[in-house]
DSSP file (Angstrom, degrees, kcal/mol; ACC not computed):
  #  RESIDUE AA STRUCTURE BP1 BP2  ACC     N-H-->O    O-->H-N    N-H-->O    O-->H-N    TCO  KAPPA ALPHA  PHI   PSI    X-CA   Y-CA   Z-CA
    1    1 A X              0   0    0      0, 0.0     0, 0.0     0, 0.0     0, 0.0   0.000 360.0 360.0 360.0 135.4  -66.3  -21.0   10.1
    2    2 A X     >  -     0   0    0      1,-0.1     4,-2.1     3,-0.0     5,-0.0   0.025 360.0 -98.6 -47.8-178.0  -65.1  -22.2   13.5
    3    3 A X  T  4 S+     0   0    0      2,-0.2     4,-0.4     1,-0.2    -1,-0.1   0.366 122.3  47.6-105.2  22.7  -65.9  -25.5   14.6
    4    4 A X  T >>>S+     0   0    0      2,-0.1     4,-1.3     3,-0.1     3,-0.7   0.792 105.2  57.4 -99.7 -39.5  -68.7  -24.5   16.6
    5    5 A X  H 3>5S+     0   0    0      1,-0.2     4,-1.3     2,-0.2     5,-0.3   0.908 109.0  47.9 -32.3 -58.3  -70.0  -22.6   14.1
    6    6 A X  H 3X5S+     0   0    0     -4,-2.1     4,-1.0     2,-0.2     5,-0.3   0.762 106.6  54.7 -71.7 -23.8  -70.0  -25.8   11.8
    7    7 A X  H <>>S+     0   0    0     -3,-0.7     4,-5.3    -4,-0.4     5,-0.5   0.994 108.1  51.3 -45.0 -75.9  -71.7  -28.2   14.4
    8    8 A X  H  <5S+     0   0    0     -4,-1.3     6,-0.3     1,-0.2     4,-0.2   0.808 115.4  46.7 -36.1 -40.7  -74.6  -25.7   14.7
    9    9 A X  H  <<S+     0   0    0     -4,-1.3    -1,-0.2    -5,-0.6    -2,-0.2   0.938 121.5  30.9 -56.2 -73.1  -74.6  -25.9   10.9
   10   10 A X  H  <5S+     0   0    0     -4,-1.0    -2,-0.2    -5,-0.3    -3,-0.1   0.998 122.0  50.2 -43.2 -62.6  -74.5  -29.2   10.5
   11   11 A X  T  <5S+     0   0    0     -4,-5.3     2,-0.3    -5,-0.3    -1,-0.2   0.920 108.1  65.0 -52.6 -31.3  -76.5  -30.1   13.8
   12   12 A X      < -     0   0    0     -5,-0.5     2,-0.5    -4,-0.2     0, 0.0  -0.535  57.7-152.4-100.7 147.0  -79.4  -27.7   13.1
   13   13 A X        -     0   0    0     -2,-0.3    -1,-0.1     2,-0.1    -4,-0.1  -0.557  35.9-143.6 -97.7  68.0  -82.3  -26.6   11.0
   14   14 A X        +     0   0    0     -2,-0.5     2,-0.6    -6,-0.3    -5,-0.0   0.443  28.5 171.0 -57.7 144.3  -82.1  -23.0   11.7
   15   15 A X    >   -     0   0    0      1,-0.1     3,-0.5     3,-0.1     6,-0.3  -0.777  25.5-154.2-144.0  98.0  -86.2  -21.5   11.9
   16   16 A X  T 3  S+     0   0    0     -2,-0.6    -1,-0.1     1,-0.2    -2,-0.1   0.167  91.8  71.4 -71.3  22.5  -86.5  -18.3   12.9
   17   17 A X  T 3  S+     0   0    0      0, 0.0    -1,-0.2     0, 0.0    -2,-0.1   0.842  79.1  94.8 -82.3 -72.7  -89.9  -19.0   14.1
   18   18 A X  S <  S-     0   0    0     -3,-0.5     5,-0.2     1,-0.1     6,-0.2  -0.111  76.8-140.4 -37.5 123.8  -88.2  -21.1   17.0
   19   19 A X  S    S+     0   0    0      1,-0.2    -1,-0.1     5,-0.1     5,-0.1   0.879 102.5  52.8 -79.1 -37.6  -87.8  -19.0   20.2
   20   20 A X  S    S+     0   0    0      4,-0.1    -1,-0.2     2,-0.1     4,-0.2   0.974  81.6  99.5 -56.8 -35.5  -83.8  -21.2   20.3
   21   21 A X  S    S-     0   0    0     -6,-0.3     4,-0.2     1,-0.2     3,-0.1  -0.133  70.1-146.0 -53.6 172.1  -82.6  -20.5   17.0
   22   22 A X  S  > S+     0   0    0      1,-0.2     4,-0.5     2,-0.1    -1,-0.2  -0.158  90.7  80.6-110.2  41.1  -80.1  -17.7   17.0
   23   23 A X  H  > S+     0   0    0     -5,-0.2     4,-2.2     2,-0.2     5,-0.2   0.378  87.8  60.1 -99.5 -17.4  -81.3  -16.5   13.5
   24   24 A X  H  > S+     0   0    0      2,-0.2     4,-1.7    -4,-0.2    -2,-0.1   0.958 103.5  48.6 -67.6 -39.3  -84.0  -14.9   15.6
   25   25 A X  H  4 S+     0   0    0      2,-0.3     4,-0.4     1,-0.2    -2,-0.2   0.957 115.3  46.8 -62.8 -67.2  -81.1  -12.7   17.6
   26   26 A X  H >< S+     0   0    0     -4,-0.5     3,-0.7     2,-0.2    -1,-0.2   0.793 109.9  55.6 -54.5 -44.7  -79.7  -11.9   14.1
   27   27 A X  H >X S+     0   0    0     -4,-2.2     3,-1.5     1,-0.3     4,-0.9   0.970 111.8  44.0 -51.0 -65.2  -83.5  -10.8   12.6
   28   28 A X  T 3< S+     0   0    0     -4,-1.7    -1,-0.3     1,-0.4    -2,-0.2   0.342 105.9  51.0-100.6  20.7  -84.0   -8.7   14.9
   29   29 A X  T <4 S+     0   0    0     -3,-0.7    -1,-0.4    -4,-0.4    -2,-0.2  -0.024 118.9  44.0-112.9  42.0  -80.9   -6.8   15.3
   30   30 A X  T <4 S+     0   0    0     -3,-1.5    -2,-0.2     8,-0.0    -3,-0.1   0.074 119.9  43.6-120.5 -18.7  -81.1   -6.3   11.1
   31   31 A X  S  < S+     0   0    0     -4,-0.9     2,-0.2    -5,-0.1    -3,-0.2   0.472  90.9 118.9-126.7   1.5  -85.2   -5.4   11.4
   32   32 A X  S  > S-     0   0    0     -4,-0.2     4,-2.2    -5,-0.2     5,-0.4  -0.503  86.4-111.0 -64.5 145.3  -84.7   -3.1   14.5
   33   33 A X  H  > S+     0   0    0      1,-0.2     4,-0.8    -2,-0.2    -1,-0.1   0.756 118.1  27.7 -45.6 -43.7  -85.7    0.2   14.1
   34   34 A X  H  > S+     0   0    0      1,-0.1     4,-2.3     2,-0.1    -1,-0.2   0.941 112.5  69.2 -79.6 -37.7  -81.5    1.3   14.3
   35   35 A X  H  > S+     0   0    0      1,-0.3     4,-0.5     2,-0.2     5,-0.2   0.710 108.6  27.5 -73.6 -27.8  -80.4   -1.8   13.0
   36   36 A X  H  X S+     0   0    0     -4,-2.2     4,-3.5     2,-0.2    -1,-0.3   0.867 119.8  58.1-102.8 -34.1  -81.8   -1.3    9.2
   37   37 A X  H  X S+     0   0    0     -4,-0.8     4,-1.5    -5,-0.4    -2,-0.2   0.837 106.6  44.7 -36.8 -48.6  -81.5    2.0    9.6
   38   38 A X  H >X S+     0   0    0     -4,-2.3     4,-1.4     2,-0.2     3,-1.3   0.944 120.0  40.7 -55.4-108.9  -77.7    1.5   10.3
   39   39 A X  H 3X S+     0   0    0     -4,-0.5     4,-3.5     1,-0.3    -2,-0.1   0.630 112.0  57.2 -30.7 -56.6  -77.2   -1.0    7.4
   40   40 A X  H >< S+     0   0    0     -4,-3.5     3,-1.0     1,-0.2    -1,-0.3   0.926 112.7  40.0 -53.3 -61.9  -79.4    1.0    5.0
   41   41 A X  H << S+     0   0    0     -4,-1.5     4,-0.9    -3,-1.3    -1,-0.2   0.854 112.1  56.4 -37.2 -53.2  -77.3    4.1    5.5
   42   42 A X  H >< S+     0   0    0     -4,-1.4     3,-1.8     2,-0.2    -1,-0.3   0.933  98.3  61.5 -61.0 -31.3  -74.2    2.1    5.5
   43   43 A X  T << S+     0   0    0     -4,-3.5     2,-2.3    -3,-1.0    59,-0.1   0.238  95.4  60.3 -67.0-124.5  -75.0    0.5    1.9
   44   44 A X  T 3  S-     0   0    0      2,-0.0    -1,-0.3     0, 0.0     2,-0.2  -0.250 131.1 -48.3  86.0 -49.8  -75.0    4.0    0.4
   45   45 A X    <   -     0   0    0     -2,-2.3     2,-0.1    -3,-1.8     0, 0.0  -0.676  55.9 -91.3 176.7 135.0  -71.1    4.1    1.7
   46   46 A X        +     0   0    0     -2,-0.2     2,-0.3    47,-0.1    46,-0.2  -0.321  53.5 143.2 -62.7 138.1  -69.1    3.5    4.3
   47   47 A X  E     -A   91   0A   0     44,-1.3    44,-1.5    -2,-0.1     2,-0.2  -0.818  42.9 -57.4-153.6-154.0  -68.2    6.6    6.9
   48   48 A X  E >>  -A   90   0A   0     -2,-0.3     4,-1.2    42,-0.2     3,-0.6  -0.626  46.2-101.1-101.0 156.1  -67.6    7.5   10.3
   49   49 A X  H >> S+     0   0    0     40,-1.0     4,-3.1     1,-0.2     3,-0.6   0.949 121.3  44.0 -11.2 -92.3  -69.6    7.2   14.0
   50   50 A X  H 34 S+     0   0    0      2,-0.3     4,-0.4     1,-0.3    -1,-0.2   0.780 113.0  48.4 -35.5 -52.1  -70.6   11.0   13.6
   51   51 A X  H X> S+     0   0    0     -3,-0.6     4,-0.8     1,-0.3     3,-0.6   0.819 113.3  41.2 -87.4 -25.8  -71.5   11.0   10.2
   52   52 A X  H <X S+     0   0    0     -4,-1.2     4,-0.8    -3,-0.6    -1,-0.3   0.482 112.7  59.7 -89.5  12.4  -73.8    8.0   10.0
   53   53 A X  H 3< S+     0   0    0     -4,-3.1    -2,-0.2    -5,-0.2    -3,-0.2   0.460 111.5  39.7 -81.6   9.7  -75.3    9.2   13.6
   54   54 A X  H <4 S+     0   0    0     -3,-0.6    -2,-0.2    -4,-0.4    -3,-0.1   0.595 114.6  52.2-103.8  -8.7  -76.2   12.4   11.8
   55   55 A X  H  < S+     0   0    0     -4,-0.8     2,-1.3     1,-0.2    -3,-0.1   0.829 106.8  60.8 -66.7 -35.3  -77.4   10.1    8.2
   56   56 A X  S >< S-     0   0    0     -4,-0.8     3,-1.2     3,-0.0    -1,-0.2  -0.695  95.1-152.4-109.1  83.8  -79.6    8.0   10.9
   57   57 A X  T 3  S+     0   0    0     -2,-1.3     2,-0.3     1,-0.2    -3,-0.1  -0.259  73.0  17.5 -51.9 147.8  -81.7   11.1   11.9
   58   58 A X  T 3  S+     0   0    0      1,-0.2    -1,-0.2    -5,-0.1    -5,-0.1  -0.225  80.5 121.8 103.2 -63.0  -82.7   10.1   15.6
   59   59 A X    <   -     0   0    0     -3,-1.2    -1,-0.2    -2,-0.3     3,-0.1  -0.236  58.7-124.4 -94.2 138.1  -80.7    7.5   17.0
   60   60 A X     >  -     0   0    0      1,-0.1     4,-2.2     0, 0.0    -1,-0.2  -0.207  16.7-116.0 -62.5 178.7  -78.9    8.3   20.0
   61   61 A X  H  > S+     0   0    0      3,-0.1     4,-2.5     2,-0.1     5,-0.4   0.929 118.1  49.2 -74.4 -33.1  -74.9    8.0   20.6
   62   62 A X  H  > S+     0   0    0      2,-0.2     4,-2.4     1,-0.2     3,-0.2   0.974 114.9  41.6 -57.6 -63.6  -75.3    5.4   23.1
   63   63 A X  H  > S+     0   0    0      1,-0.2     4,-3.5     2,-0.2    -1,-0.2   0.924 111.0  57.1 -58.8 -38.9  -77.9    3.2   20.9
   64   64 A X  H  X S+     0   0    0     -4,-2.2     4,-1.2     2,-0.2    -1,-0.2   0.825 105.1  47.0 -75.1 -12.5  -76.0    3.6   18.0
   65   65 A X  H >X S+     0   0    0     -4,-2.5     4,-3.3    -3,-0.2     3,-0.9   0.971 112.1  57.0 -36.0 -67.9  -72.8    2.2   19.4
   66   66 A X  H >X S+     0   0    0     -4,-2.4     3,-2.2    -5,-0.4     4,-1.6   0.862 108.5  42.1 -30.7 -81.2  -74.9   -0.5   20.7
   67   67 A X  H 3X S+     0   0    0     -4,-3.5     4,-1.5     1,-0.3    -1,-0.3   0.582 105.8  59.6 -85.4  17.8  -76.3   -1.5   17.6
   68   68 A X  H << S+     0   0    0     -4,-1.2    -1,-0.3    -3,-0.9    -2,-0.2   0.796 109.3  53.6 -68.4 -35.2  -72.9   -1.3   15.4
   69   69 A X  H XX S+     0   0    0     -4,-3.3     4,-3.1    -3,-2.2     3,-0.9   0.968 105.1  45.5 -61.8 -52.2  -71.8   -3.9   18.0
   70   70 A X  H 3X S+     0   0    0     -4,-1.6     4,-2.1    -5,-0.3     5,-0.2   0.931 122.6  43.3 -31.1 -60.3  -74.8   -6.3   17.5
   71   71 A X  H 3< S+     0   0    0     -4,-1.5    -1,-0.3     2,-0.2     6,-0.2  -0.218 117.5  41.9 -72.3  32.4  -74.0   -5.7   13.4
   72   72 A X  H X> S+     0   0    0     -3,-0.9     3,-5.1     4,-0.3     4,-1.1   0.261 114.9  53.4-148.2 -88.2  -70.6   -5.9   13.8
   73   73 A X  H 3< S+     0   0    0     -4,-3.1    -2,-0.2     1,-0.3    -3,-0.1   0.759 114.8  44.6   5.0 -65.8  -71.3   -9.2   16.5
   74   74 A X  T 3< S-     0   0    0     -4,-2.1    -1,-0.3    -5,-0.1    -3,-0.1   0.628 122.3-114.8 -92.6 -13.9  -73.2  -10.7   13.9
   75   75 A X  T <4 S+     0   0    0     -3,-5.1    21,-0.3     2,-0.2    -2,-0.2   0.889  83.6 115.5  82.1  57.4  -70.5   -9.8   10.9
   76   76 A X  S  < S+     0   0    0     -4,-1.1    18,-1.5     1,-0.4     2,-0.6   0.562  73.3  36.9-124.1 -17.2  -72.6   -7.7    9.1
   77   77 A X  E     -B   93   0A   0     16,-0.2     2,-0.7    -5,-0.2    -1,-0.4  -0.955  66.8-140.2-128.2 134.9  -70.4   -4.7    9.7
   78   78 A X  E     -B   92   0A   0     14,-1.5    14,-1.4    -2,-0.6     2,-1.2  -0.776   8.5-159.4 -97.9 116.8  -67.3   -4.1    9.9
   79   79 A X  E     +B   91   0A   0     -2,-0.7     2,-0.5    12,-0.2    12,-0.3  -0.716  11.1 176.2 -81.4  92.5  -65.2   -1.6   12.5
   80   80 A X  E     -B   90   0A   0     10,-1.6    10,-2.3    -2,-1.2     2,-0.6  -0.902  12.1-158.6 -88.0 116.2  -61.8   -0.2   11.7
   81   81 A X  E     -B   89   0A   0     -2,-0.5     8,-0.3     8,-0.2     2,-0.2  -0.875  11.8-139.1 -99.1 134.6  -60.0    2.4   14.2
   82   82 A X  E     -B   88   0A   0      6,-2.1     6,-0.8    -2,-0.6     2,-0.4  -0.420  15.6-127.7 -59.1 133.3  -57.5    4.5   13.2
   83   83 A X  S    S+     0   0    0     -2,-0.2     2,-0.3     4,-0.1     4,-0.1   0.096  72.1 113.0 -76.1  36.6  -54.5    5.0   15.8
   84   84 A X        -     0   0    0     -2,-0.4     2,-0.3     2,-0.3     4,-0.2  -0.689  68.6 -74.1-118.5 150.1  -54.8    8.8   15.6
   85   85 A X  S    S+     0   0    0     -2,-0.3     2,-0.1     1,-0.2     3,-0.1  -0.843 120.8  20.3 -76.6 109.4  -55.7   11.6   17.6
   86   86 A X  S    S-     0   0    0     -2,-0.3    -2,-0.3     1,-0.0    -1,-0.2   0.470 116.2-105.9 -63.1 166.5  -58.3   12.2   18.2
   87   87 A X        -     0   0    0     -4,-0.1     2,-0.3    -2,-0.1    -2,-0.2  -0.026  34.1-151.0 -48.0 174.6  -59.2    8.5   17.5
   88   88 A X  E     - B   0  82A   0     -6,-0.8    -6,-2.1    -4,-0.2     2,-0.4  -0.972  10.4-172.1-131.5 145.9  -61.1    7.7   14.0
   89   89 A X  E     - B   0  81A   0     -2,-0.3   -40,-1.0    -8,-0.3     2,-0.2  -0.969   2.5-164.1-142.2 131.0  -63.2    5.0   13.7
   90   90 A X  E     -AB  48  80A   0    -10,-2.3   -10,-1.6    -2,-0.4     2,-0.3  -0.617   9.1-146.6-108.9-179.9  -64.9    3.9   10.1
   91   91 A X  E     -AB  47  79A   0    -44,-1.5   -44,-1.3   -12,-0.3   -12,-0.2  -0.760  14.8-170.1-169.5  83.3  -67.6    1.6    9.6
   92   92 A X  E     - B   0  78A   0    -14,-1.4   -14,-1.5    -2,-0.3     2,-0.3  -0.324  33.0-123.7 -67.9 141.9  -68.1   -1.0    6.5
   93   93 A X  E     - B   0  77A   0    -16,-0.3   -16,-0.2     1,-0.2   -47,-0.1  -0.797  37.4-139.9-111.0 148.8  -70.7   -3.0    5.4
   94   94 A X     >  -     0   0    0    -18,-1.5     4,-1.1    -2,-0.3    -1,-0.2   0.122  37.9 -95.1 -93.9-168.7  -68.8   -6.7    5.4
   95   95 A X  H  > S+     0   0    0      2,-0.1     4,-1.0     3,-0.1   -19,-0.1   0.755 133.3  41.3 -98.4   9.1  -69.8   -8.5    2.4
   96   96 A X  H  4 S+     0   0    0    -21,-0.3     5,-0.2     2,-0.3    -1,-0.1   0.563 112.1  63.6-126.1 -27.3  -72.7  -10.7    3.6
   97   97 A X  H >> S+     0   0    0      2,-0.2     3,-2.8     3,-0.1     4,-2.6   0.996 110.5  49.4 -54.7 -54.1  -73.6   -6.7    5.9
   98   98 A X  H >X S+     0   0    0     -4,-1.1     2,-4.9     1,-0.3     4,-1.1   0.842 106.4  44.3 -82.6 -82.8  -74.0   -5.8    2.1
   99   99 A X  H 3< S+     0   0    0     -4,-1.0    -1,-0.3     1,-0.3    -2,-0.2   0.315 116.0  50.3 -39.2  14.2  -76.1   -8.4    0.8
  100  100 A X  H X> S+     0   0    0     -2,-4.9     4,-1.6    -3,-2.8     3,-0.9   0.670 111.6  51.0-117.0 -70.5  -78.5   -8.0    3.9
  101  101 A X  H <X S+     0   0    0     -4,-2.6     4,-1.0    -3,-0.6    -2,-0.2   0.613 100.5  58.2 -46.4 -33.5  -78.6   -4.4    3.4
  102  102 A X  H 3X S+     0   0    0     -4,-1.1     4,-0.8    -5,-0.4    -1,-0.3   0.793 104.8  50.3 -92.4 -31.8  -79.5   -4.4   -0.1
  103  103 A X  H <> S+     0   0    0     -3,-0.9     4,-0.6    -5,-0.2     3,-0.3   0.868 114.9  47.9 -60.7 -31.1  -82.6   -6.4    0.5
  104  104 A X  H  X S+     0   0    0     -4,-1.6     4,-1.1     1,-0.2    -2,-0.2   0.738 106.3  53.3 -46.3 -34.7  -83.4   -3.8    3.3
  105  105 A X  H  X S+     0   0    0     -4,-1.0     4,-0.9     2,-0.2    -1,-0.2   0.606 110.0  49.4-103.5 -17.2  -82.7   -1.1    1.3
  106  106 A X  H  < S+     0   0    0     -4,-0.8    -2,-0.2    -3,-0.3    -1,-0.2   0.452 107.7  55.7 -27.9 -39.5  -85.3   -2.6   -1.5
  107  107 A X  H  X S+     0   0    0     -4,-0.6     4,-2.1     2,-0.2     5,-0.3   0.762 114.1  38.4 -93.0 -47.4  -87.6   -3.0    1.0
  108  108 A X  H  X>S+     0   0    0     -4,-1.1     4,-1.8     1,-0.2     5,-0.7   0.913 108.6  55.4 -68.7 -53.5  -87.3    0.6    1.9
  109  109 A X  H  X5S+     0   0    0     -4,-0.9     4,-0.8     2,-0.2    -1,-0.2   0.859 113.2  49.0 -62.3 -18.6  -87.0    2.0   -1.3
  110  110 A X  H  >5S+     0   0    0     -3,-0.3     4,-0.8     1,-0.2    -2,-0.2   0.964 113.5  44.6 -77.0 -64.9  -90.8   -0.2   -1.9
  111  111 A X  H ><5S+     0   0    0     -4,-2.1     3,-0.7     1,-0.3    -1,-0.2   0.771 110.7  51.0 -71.3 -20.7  -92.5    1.1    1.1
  112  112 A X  H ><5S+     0   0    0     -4,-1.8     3,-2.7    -5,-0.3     4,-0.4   0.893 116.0  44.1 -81.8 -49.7  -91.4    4.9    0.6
  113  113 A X  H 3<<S+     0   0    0     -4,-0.8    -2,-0.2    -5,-0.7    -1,-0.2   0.853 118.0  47.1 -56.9  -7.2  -92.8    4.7   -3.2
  114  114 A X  T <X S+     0   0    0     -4,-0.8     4,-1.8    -3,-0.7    -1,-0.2   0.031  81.2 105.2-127.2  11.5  -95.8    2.9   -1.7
  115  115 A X  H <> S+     0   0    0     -3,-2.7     4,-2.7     2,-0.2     5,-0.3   0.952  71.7  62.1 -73.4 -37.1  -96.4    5.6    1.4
  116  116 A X  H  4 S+     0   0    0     -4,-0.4     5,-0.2     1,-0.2    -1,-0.2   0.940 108.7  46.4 -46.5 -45.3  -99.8    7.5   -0.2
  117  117 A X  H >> S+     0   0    0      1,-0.2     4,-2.7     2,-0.2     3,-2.1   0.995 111.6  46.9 -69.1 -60.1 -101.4    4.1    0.0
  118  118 A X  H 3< S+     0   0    0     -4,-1.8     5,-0.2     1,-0.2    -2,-0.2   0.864 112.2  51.6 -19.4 -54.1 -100.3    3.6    3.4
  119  119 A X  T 3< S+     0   0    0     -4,-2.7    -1,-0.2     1,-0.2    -2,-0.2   0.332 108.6  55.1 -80.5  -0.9 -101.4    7.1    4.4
  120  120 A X  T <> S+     0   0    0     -3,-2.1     4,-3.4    -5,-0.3    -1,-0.2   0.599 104.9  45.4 -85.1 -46.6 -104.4    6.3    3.1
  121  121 A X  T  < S+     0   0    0     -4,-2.7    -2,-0.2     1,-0.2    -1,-0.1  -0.171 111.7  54.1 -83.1  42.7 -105.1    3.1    5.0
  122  122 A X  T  > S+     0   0    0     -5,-0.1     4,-1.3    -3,-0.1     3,-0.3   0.186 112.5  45.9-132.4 -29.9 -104.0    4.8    8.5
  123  123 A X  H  > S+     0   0    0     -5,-0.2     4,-0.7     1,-0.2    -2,-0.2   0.960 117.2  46.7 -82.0 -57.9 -106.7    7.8    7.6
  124  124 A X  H  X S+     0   0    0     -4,-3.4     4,-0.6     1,-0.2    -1,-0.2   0.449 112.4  45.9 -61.4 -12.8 -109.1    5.1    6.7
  125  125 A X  H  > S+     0   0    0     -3,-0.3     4,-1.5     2,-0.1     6,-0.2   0.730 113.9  49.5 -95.3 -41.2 -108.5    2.9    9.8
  126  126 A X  H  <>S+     0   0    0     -4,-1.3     5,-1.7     1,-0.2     4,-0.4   0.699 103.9  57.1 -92.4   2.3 -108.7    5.9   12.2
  127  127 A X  H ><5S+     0   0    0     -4,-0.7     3,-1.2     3,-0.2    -1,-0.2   0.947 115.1  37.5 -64.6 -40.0 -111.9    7.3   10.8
  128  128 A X  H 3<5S+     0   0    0     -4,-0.6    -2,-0.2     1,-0.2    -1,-0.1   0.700 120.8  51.6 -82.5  -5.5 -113.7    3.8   11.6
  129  129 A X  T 3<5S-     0   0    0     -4,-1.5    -1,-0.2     0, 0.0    -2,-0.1   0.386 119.3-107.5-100.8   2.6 -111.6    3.6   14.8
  130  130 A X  T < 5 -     0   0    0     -3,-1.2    -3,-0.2    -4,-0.4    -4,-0.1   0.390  63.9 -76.9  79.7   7.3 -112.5    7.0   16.2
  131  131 A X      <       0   0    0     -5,-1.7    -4,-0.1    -6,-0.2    -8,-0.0   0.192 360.0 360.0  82.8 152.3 -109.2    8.6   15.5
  132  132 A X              0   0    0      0, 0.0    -1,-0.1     0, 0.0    -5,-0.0   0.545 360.0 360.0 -93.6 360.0 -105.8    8.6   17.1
């Protein structure tokens, strides 16, 4: 760690409940809509720009750049480019990207086995609510 990085350690109790810490910054670029997406996709393997922005059905280019920089930023991912023509650039989950990811991807894997019941309590909510 630098040695600001190890003040902030030292100095701090990080609480991502607290509008300062900068675990909040990190939460939500891991629990944003591209940003788990991103990760989740990546644990599965590492690839290229193009191929996880067609894995992350959605996403523009422009946003996913964005948030490979945030994950990146934040050392959860890692960015190589190739010197070649046209360029390549690949895209790695670091090792602490992969221990992030793999609770996300837990979390994902729960709620998709767990959708009927969901799609049951959204039927049930908009009957008593008048519909969406």
């Amino acid at each position: 760690m630098s040695d600001v990085a190890d003040d902030l350690a030292e100095n701090l109790a990080f609480d991502v409940f607290s509008r300062q810490c900068p675990s909040r910054g990190a939460l939500e670029h891991v629990t944003g809509r591209w940003g788990g997406l991103a990760l989740g996709a990546l644990y599965e393997s590492g690839c290229r720009f193009n191929e996880l922005r067609r894995r992350v059905d959605g996403v523009s280019e422009k946003m996913l750049a964005q948030t490979l920089q945030a994950l990146e930023r934040d050392g959860l991912v890692h960015r190589e480019a190739q010197p070649t023509n046209p360029p390549r650039v690949d895209y790695a989950l670091t090792p602490l990207g992969r221990q992030v990811a793999e609770r996300l991807v837990g979390l994902m894997e729960f709620l998709e086995s767990r959708m009927p019941e969901v799609l049951t309590a959204r039927e049930s909510y908009d009957e008593t609510r008048g519909g969406r």
